[in-house]
Biopython code that builds the backbone (N, CA, C, O; Angstrom):
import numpy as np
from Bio.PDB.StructureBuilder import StructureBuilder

atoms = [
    (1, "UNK", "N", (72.405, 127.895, 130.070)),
    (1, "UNK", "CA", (73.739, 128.459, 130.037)),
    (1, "UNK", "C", (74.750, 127.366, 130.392)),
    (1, "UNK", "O", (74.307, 126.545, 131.195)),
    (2, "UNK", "N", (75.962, 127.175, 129.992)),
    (2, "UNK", "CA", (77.165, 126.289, 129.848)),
    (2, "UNK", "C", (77.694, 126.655, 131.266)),
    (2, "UNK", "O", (77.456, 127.707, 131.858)),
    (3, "UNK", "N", (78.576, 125.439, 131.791)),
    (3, "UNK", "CA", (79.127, 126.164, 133.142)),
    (3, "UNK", "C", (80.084, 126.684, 132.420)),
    (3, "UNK", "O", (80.244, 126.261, 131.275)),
    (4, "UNK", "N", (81.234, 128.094, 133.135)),
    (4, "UNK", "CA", (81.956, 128.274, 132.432)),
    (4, "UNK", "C", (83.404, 127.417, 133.710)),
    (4, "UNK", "O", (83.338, 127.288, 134.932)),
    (5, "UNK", "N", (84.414, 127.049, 132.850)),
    (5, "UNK", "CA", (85.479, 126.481, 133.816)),
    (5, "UNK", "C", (85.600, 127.903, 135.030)),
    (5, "UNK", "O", (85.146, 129.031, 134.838)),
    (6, "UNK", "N", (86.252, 127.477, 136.110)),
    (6, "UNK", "CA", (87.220, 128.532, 136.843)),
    (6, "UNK", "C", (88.619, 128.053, 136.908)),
    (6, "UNK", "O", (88.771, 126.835, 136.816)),
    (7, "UNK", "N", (89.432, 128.631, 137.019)),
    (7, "UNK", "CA", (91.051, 128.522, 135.919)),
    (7, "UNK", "C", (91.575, 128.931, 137.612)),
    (7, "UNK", "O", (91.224, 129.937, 138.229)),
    (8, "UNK", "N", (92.362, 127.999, 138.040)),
    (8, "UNK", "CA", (93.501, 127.736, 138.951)),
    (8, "UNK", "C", (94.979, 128.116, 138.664)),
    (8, "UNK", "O", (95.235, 127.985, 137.467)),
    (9, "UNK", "N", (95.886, 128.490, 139.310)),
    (9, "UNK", "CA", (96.926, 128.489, 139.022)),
    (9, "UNK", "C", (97.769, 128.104, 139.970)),
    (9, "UNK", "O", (97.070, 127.819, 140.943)),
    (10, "UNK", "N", (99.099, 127.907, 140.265)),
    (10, "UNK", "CA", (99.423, 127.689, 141.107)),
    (10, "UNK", "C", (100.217, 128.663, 142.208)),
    (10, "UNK", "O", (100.555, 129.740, 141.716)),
    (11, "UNK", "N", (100.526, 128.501, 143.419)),
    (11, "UNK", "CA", (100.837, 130.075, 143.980)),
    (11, "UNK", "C", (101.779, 129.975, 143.793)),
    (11, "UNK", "O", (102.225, 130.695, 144.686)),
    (12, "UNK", "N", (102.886, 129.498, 143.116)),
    (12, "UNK", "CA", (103.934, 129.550, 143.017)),
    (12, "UNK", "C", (104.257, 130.699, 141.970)),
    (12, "UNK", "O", (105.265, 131.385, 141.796)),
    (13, "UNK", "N", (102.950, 130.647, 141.299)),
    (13, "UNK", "CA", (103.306, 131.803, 140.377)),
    (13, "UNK", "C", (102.779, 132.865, 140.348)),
    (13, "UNK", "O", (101.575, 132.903, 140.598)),
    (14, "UNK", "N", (103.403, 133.937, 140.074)),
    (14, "UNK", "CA", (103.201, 135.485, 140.575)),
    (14, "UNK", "C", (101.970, 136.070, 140.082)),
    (14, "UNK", "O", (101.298, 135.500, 139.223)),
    (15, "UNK", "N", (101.608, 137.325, 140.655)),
    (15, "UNK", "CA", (100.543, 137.963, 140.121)),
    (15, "UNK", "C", (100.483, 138.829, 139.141)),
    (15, "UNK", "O", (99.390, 139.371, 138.979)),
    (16, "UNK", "N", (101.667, 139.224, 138.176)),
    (16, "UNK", "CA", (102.175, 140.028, 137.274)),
    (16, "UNK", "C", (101.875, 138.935, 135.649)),
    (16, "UNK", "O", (101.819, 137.713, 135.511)),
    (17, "UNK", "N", (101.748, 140.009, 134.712)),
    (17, "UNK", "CA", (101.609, 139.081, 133.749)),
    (17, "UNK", "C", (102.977, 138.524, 133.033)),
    (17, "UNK", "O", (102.989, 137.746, 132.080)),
    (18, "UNK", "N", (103.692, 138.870, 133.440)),
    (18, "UNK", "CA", (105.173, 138.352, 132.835)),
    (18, "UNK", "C", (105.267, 137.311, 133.376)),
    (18, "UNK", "O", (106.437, 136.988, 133.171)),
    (19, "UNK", "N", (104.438, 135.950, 134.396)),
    (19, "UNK", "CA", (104.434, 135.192, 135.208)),
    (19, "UNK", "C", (103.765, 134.119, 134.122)),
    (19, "UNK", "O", (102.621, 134.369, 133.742)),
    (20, "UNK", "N", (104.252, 133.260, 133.750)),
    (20, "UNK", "CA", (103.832, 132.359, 132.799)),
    (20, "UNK", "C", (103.337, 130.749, 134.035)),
    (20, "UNK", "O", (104.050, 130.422, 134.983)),
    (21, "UNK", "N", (102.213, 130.130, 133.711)),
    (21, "UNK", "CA", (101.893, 129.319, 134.290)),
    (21, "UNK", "C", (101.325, 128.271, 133.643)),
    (21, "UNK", "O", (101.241, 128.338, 132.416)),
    (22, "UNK", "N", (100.891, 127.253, 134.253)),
    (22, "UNK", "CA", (99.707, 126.463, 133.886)),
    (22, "UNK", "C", (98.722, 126.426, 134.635)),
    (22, "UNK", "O", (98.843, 126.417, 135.860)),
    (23, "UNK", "N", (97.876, 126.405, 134.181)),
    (23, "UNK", "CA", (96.553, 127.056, 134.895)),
    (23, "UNK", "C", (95.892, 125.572, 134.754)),
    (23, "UNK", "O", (96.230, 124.616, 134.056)),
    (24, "UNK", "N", (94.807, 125.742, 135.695)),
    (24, "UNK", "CA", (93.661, 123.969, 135.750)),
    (24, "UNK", "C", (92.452, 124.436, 136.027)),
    (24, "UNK", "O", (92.253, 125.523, 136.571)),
    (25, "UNK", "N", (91.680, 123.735, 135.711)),
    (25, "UNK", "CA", (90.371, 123.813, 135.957)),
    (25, "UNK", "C", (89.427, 122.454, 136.599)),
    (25, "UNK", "O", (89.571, 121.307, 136.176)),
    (26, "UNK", "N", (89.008, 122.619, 137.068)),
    (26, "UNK", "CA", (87.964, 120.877, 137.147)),
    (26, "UNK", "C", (86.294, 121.501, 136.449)),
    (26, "UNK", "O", (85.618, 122.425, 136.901)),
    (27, "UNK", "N", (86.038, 120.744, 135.407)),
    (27, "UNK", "CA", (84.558, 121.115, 134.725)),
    (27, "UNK", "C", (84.093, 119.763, 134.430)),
    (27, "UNK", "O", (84.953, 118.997, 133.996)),
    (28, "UNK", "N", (82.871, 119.301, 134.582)),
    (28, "UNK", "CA", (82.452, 117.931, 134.642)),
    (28, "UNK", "C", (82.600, 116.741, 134.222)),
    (28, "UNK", "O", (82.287, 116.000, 133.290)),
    (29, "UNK", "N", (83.427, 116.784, 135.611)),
    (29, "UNK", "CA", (84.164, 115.756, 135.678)),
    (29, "UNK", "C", (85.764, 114.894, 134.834)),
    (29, "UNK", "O", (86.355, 113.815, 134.861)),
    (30, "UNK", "N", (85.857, 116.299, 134.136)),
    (30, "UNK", "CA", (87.462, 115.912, 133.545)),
    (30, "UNK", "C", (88.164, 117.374, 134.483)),
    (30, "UNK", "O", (87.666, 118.000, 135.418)),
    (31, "UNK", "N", (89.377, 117.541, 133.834)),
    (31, "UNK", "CA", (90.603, 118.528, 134.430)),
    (31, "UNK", "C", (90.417, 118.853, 132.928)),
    (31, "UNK", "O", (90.152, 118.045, 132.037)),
    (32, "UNK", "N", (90.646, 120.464, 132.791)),
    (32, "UNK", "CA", (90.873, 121.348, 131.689)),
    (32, "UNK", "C", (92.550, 122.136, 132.034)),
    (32, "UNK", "O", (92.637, 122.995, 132.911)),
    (33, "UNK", "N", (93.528, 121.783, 131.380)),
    (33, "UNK", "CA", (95.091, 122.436, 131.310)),
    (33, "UNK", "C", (95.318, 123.580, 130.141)),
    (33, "UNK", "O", (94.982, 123.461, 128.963)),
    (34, "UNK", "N", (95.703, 124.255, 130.501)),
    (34, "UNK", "CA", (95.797, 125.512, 129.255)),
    (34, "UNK", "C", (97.286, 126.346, 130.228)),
    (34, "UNK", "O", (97.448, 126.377, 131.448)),
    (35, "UNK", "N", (98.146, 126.914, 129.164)),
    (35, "UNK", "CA", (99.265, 127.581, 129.543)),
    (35, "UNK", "C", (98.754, 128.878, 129.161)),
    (35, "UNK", "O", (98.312, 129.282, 128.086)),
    (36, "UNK", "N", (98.948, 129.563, 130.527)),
    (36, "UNK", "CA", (98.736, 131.073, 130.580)),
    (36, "UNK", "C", (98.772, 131.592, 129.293)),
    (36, "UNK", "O", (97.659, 131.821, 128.820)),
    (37, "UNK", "N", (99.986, 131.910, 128.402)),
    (37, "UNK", "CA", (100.328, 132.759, 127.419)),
    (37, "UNK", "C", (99.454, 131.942, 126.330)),
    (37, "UNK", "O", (99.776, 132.098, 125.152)),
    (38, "UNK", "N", (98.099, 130.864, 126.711)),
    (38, "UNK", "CA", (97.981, 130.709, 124.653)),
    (38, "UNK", "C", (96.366, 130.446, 125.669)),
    (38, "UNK", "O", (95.957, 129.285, 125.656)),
    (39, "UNK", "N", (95.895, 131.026, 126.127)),
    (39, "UNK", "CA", (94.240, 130.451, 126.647)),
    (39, "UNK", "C", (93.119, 129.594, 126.345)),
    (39, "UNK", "O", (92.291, 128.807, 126.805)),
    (40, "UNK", "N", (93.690, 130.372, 124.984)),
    (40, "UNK", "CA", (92.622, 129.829, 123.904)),
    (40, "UNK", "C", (93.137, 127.909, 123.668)),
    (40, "UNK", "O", (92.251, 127.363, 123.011)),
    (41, "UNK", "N", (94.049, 127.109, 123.967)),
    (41, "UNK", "CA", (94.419, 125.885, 123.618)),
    (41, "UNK", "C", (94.065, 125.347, 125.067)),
    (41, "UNK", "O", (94.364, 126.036, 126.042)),
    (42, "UNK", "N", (93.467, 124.190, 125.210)),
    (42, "UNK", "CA", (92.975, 123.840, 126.440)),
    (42, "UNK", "C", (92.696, 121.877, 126.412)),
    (42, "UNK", "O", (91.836, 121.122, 125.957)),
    (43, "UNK", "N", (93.595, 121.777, 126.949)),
    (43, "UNK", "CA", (93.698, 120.096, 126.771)),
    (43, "UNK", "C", (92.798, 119.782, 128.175)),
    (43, "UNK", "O", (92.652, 120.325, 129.270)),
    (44, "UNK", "N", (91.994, 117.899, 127.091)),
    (44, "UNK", "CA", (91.437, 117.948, 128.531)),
    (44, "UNK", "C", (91.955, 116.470, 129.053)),
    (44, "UNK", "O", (92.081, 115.789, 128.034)),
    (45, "UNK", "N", (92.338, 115.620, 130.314)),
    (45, "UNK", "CA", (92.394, 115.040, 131.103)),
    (45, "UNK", "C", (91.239, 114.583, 131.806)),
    (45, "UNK", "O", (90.217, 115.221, 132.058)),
    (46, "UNK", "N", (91.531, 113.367, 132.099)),
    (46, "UNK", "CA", (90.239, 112.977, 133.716)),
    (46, "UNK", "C", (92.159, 113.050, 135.048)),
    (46, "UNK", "O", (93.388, 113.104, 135.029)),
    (47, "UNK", "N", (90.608, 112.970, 136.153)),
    (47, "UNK", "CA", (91.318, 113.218, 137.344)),
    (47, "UNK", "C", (92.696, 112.316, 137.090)),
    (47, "UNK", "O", (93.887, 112.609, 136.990)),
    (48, "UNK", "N", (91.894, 110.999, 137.032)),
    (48, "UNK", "CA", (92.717, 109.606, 137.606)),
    (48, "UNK", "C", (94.103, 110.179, 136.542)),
    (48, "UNK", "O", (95.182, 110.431, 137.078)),
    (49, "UNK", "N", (93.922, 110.341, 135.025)),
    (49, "UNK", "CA", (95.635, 110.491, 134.632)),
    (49, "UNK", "C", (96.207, 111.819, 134.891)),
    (49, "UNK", "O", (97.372, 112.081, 134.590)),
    (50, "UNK", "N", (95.223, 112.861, 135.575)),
    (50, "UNK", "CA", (96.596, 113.660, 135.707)),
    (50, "UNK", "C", (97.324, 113.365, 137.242)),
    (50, "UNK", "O", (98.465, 113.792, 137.417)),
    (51, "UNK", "N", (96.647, 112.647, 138.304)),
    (51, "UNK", "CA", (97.457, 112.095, 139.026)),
    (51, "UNK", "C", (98.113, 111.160, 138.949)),
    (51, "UNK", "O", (98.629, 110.962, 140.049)),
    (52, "UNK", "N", (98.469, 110.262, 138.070)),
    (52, "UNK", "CA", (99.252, 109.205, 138.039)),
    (52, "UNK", "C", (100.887, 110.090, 136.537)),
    (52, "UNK", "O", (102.045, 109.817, 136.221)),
    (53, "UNK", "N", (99.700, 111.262, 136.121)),
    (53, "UNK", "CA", (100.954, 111.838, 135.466)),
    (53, "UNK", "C", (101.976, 112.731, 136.747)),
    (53, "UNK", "O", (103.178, 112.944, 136.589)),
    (54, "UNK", "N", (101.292, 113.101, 137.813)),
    (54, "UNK", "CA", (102.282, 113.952, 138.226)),
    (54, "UNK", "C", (102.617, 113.265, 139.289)),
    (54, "UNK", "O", (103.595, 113.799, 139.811)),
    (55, "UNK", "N", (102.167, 112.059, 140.026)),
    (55, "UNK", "CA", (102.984, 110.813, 140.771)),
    (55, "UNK", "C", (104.243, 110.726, 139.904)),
    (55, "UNK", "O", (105.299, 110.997, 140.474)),
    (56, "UNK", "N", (104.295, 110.339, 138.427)),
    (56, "UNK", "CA", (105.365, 109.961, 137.878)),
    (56, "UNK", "C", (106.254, 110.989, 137.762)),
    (56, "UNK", "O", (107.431, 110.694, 137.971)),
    (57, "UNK", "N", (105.887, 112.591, 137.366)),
    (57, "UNK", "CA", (106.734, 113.295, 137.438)),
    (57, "UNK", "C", (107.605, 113.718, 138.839)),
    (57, "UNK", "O", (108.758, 114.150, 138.839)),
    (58, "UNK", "N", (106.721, 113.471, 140.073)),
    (58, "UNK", "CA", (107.380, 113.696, 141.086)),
    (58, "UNK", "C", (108.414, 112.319, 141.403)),
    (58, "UNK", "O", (109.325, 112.417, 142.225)),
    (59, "UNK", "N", (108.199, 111.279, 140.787)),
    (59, "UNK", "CA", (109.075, 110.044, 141.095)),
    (59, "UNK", "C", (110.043, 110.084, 140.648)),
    (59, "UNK", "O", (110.974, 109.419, 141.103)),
    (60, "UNK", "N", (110.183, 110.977, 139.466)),
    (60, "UNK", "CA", (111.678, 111.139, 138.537)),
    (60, "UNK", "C", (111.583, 110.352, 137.140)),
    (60, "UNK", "O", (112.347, 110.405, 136.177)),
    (61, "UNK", "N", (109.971, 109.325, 137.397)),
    (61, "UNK", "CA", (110.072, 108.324, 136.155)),
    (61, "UNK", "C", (109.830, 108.973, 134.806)),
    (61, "UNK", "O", (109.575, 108.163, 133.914)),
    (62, "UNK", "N", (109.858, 110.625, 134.352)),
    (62, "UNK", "CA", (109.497, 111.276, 133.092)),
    (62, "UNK", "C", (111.339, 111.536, 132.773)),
    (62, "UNK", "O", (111.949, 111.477, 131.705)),
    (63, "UNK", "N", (111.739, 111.772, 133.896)),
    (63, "UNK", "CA", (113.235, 112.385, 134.176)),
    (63, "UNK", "C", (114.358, 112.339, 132.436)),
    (63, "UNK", "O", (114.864, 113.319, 131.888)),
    (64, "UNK", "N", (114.422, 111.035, 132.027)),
    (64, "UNK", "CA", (115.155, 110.608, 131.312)),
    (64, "UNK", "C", (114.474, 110.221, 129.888)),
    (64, "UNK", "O", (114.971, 109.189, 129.436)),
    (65, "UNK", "N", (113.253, 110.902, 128.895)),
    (65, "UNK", "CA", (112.238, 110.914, 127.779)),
    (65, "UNK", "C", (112.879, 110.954, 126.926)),
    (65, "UNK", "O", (112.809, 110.038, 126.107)),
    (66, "UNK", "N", (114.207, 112.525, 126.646)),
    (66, "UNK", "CA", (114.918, 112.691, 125.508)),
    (66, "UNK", "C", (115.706, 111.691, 125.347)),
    (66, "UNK", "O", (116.449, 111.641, 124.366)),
]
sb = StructureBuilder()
sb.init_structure("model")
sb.init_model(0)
sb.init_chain("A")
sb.init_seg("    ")
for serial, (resi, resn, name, xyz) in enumerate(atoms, 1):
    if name == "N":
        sb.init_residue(resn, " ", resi, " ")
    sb.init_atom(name, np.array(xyz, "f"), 0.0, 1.0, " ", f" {name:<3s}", serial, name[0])
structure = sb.get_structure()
């Protein structure tokens, strides 16, 4: 049998389904990202870039893309 992911969210977001999130997973050894409202689409990441993606987003360095 496959492991199956377990899907994180963050508490920031509510327990109602009108509560749109991004949800995470850790499954061997990458990060699995999927937005609440589409489940079925599920990008995958390793650890190391989604922390150096959200170092940068918390630094402000994504801030100015458009």
């Amino acid at each position: 049998m496959l492991a199956q992911p377990v899907w994180r969210k963050s508490s920031f977001s509510g327990p109602d389904e009108g509560n749109n999130c991004v949800e995470l997973a850790p499954l061997a050894g990458v990060v699995l990202l999927r937005e609440s409202d589409y489940p079925g689409v599920v990008v995958t990441t390793t650890p190391a870039a989604l922390r150096a993606f959200l170092r940068d987003v918390a630094a402000g360095t994504l801030d100015n893309l458009a």
